[in-house]
C-alpha positions as CSV (number, residue, x, y, z in Angstrom):
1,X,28.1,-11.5,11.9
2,X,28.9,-13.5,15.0
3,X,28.4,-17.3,15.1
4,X,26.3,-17.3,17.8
5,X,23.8,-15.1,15.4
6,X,24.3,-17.1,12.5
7,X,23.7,-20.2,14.3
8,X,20.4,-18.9,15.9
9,X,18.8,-19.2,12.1
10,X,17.3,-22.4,10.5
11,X,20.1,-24.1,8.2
12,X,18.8,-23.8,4.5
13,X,16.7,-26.9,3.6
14,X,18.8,-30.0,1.4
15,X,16.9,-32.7,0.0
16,X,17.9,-35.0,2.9
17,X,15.9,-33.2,4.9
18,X,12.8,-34.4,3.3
19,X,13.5,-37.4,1.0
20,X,9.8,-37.9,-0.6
21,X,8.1,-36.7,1.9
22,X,5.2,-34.7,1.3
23,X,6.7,-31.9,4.1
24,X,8.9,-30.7,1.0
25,X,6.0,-29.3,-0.5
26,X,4.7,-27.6,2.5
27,X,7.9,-26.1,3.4
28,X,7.7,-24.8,-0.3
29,X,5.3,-22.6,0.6
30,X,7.4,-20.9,3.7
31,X,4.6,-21.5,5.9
32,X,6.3,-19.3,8.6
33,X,5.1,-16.1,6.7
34,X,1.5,-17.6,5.9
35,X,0.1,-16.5,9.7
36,X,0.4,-13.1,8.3
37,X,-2.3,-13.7,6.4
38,X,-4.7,-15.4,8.7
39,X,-4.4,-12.0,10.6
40,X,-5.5,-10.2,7.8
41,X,-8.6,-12.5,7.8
42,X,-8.9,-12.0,11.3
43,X,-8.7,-8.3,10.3
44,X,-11.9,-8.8,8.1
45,X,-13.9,-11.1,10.4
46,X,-13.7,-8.6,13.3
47,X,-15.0,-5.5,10.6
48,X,-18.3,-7.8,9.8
49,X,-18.1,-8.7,13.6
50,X,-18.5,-5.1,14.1
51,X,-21.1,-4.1,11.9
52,X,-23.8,-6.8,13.2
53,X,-22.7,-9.4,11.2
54,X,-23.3,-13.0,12.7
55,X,-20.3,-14.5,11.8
56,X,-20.7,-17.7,9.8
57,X,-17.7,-20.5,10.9
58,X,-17.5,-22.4,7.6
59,X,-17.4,-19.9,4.8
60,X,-15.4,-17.9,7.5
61,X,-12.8,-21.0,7.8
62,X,-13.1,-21.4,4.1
63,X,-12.5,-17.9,3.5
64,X,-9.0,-18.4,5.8
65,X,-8.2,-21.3,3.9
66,X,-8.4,-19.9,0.6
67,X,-6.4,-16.9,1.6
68,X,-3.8,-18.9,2.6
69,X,-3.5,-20.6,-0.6
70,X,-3.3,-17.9,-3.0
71,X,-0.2,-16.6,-0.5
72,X,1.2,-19.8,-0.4
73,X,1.0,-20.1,-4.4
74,X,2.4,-16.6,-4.5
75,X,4.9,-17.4,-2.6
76,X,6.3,-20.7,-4.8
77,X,5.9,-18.8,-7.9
78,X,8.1,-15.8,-6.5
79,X,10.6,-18.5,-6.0
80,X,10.3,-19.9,-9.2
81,X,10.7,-16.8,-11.0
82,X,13.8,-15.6,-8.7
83,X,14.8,-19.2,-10.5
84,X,14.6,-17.6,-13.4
85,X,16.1,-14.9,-13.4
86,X,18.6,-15.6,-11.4
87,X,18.5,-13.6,-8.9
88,X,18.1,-16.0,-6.0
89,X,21.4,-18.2,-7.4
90,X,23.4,-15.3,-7.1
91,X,22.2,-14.1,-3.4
92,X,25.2,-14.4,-1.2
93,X,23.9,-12.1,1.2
94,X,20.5,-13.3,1.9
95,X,19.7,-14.0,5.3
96,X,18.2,-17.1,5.3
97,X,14.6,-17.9,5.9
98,X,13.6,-13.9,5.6
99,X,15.1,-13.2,1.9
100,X,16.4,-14.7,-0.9
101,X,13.3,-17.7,-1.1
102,X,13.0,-20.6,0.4
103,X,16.0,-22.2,-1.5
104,X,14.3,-25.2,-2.5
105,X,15.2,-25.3,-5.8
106,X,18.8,-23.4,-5.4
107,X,19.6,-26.7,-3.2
108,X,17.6,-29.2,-4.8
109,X,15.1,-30.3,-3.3
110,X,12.2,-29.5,-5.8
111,X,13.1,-29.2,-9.3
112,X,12.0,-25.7,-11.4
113,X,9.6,-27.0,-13.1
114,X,7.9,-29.2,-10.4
115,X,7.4,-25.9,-8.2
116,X,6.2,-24.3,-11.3
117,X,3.5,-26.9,-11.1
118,X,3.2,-26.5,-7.9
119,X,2.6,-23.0,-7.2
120,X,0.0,-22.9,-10.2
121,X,-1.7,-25.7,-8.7
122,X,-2.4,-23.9,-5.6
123,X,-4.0,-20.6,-7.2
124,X,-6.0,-23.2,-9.2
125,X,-7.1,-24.5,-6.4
126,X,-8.6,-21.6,-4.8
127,X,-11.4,-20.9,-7.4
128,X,-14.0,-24.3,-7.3
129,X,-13.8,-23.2,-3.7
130,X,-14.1,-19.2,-4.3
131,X,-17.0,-19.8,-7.0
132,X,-19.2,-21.3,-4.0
133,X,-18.3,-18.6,-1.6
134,X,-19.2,-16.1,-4.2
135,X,-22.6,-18.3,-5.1
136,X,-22.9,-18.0,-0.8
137,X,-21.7,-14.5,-0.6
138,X,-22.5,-11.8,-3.6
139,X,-20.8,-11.4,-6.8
140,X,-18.7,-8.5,-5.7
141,X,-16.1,-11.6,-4.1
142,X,-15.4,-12.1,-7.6
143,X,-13.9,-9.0,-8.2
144,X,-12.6,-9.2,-5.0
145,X,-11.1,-12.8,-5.5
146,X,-10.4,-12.5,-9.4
147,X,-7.9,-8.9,-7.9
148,X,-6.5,-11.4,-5.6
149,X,-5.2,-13.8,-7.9
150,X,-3.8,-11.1,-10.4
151,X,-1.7,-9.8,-7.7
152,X,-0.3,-13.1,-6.6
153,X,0.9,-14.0,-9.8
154,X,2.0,-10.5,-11.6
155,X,4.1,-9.6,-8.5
156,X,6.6,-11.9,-9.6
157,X,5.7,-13.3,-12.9
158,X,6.1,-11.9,-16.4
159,X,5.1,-10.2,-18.0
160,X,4.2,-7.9,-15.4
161,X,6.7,-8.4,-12.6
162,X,5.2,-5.7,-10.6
163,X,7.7,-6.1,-8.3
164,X,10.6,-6.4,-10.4
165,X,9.1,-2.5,-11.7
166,X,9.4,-1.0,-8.3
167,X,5.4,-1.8,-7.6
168,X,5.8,-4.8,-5.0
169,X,5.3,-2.2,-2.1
170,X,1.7,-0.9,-4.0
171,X,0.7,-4.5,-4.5
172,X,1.6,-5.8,-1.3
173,X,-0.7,-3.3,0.6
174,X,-3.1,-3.6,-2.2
175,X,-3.1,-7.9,-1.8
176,X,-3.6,-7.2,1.8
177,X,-6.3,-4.8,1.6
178,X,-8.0,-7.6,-0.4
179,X,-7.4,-10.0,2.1
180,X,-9.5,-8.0,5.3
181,X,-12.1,-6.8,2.4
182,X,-12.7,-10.1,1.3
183,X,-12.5,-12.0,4.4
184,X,-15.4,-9.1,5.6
185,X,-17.5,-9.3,2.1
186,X,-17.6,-13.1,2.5
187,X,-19.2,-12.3,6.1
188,X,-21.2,-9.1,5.1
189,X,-22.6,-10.2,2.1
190,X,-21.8,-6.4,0.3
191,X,-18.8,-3.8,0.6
192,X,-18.3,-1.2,3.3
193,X,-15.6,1.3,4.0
194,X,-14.8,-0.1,7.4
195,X,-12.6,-3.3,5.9
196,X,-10.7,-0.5,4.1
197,X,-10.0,1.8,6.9
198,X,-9.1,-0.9,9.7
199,X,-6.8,-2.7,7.0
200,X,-4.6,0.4,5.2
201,X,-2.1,0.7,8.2
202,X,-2.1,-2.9,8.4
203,X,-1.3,-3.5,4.9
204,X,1.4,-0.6,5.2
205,X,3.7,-2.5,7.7
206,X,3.0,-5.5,5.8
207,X,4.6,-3.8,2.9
208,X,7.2,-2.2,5.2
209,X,8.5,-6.0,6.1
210,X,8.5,-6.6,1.8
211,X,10.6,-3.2,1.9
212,X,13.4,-3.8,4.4
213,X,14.0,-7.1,3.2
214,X,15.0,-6.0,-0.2
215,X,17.9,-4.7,1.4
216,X,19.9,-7.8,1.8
217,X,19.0,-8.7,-1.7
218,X,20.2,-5.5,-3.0
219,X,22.9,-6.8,-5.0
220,X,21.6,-9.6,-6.7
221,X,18.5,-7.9,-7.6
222,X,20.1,-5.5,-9.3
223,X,22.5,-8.1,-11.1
224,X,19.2,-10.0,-12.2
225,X,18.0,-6.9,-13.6
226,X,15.1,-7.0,-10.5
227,X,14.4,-3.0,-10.5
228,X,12.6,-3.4,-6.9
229,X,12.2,0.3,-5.3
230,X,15.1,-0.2,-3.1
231,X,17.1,-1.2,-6.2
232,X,16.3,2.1,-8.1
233,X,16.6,4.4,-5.3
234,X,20.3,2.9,-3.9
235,X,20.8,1.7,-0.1
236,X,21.9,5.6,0.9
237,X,18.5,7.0,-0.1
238,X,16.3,3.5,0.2
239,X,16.7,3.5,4.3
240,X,14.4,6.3,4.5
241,X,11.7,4.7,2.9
242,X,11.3,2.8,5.7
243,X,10.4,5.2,8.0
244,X,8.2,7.1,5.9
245,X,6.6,3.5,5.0
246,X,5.9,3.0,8.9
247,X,4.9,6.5,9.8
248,X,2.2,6.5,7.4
249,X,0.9,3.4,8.6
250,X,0.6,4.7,12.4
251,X,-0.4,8.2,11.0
252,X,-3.0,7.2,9.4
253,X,-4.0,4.6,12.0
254,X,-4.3,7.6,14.5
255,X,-6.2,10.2,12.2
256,X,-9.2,7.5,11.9
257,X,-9.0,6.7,15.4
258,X,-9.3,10.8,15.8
259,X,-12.2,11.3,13.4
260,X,-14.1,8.3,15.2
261,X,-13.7,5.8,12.0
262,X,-12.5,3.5,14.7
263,X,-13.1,2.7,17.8
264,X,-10.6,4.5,20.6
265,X,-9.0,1.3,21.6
266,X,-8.0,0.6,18.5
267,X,-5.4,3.6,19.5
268,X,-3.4,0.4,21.2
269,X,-2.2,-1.1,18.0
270,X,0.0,2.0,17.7
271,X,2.3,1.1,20.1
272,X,3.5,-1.8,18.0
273,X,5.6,1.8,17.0
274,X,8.1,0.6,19.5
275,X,8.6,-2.6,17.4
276,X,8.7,-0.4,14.2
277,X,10.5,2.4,15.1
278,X,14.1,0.7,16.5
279,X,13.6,-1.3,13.0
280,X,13.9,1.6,11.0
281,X,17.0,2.6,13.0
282,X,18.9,0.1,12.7
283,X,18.4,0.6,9.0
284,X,19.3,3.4,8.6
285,X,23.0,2.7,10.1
286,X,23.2,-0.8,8.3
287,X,21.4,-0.7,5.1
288,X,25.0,-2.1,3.6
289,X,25.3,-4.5,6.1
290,X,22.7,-6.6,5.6
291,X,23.6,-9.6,8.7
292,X,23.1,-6.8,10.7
293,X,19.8,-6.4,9.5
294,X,18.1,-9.6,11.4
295,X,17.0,-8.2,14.9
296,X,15.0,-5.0,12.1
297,X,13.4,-7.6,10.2
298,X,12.2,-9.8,13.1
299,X,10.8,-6.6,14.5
300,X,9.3,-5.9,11.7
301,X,7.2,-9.1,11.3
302,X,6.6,-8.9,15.0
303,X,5.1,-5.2,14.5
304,X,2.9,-6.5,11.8
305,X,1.3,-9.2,13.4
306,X,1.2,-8.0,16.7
307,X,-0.7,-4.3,14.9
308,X,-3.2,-6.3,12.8
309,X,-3.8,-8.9,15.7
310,X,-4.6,-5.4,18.0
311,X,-6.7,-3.7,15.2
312,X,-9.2,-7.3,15.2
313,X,-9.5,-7.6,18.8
314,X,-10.4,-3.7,19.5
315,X,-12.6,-3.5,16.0
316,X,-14.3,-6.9,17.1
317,X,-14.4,-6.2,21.4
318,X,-14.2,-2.6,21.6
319,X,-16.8,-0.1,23.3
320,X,-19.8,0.0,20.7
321,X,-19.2,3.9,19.9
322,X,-20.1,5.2,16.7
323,X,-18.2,4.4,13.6
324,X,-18.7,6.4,10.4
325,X,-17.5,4.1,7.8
326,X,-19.7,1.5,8.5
C-alpha cells in the first residue's frame, strides 16, 4: 500500500485524543456508519409518504433517533465482543476506520467493561422511548422494535453470534428491512408490503458492505474462531459472493420496478450499479490483498447510500402510478 494511501485514512483513535471528553463515547459508536441508517428511515418515511400518509415530524424524528441508537449500541457491543474473542487484538490487516472496530478499547481509550456498559446502555435506552411510539403507533412496532433489538445484540453477542455462524449477511438485511418497516409502521399506523419491497435491495448492498469487509479480517476471524461466511467459504471462493450479493439487490430492484411494485423512477437507483460493480472487481483480483481493498469498500458504502437515498426520493416524489403492494 503506498503512503500517500495510507496517509489519506484517519489515524486510529489514542486516549489523548479525547482525555475525558464526552466525544470518546460518541466516537465509540463509529458515527461515520450511523447515516446509513437514517437512510433506511428515510427509506420508510417516503413508503408511508407514498401511500397517503401525512407524515407526522416528531414521532418521525423519534423514530430516526431511536434507530440510530440501537445501531449505535450494536455497534459498541460488536466491538466489545471482537474484545473478547480476540479477534480485533489480533487484526493486523484491518484497514482502519472500515474493519476491525473502532479500536477504542485495543488502544485504550475506553476500558472493556465500560463499553460493555455502554453499548447496553444505549439499546436500553431505546425502549421508554419505543413503548410511547408503540402506545402512538399500533402494537405491531413492538414486534417490529422487540426484532430489532434481538438482532443488534445476537449478531455479535453469545450465545448466538449470528455473525460469528455465517448469519451476519441474513441479519444485516433482515435489521435493515426492520429499519424502513418500522420507520413506515410508525407513520402508517399498520403493515404493508410496500416497506418490504422498496427496502430488500437496499438492505442487500447494506449487507454487501458487511460482506466485503470481512475480507480484510479474514485472518483473525478465523484465528478467533469467528466462522463469518467469508471465513467458511475461503478468500478464492468468498469473492464471488460479492457479486452475486449485488446482483440480487439490482435484480430484484428491477423485477418490481417491471411488475409496477414501484414507481418507474425508482429504475434510477440502479445505476448506483456503476458504484457496485467496479467494487466487486476489484475483489475479485485482491481478495488477499486486503490494502488494496479501500477504493471497493468506499464504493460500496457510496452505492448504498446513494441507492437507498434514490429509492426515498422516487418512492416519496415520483409520478403517482399505481403500485400493487400498497
Amino acid at each position: 500500500m503506498s503512503e500517500a494511501r495510507r496517509l489519506a485514512r484517519p489515524a486510529e483513535p489514542q486516549p489523548q485524543d479525547f482525555g475525558s471528553s464526552p466525544r470518546r463515547w460518541f466516537a465509540a459508536t463509529r458515527p461515520a456508519f450511523l447515516t446509513i441508517t437514517l437512510v433506511g428511515c428515510l427509506i420508510g418515511l417516503a413508503t408511508a409518504h407514498r401511500a397517503g400518509v401525512r407524515l407526522d415530524p416528531l414521532t418521525a424524528a423519534l423514530t430516526i433517533l431511536l434507530a440510530l441508537l440501537v445501531h449505535a449500541g450494536a455497534n459498541v457491543v460488536n466491538d466489545v465482543c471482537d474484545a473478547d474473542n480476540g479477534s480485533d487484538d489480533a487484526n493486523l490487516s484491518r484497514l482502519y476506520p472500515f474493519t476491525g472496530g473502532s479500536r477504542m478499547i485495543q488502544n485504550g481509550v475506553l476500558g472493556r467493561d465500560q463499553a460493555a456498559r455502554f453499548g447496553g446502555a444505549l439499546l436500553l435506552a431505546v425502549i421508554p422511548a419505543g413503548l410511547w411510539l408503540v402506545w402512538h403507533s399500533g402494537a405491531g412496532l413492538l414486534a417490529i422494535g422487540a426484532a430489532g433489538l434481538v438482532v443488534a445484540w445476537t449478531y455479535s453477542a453469545p450465545p448466538l453470534r449470528l455473525m460469528s455462524r455465517g448469519l451476519g449477511e441474513l441479519a444485516i438485511v433482515a435489521g435493515w428491512l426492520l429499519v424502513v418497516v418500522g420507520a413506515d409502521y410508525v407513520q402508517r399506523g399498520g403493515f404493508a408490503g410496500l416497506p418490504t419491497v422498496a427496502g430488500l435491495s437496499f438492505a442487500m448492498l447494506v449487507a454487501a458492505l458487511l460482506y466485503i469487509n470481512q475480507f480484510p479480517d479474514h485472518d483473525a476471524d478465523a484465528a478467533a474462531g469467528k466462522r463469518t461466511l467469508v471465513v467458511r467459504l475461503g478468500t478464492g471462493n468468498a469473492r464471488w459472493g460479492y457479486l452475486l450479493l449485488v446482483l440480487a439487490a439490482y435484480g430484484w430492484l428491477i423485477l418490481q420496478v417491471g411488475r409496477g411494485a414501484l414507481p418507474q423512477a425508482s429504475a434510477a437507483a440502479a445505476f448506483t450499479a456503476l458504484l457496485s460493480l467496479p467494487a466487486g472487481r476489484t475483489l475479485l483480483s485482491h481478495a488477499d490483498t486486503p490494502a488494496e481493498l479501500v477504493p471497493a469498500i468506499r464504493q460500496t458504502i457510496l452505492a448504498a447510500h446513494i441507492h437507498g437515498l434514490l429509492l426515498a426520493g422516487t418512492i416519496a416524489f415520483g409520478h403517482a402510478g399505481e403500485l400493487y403492494p400498497q
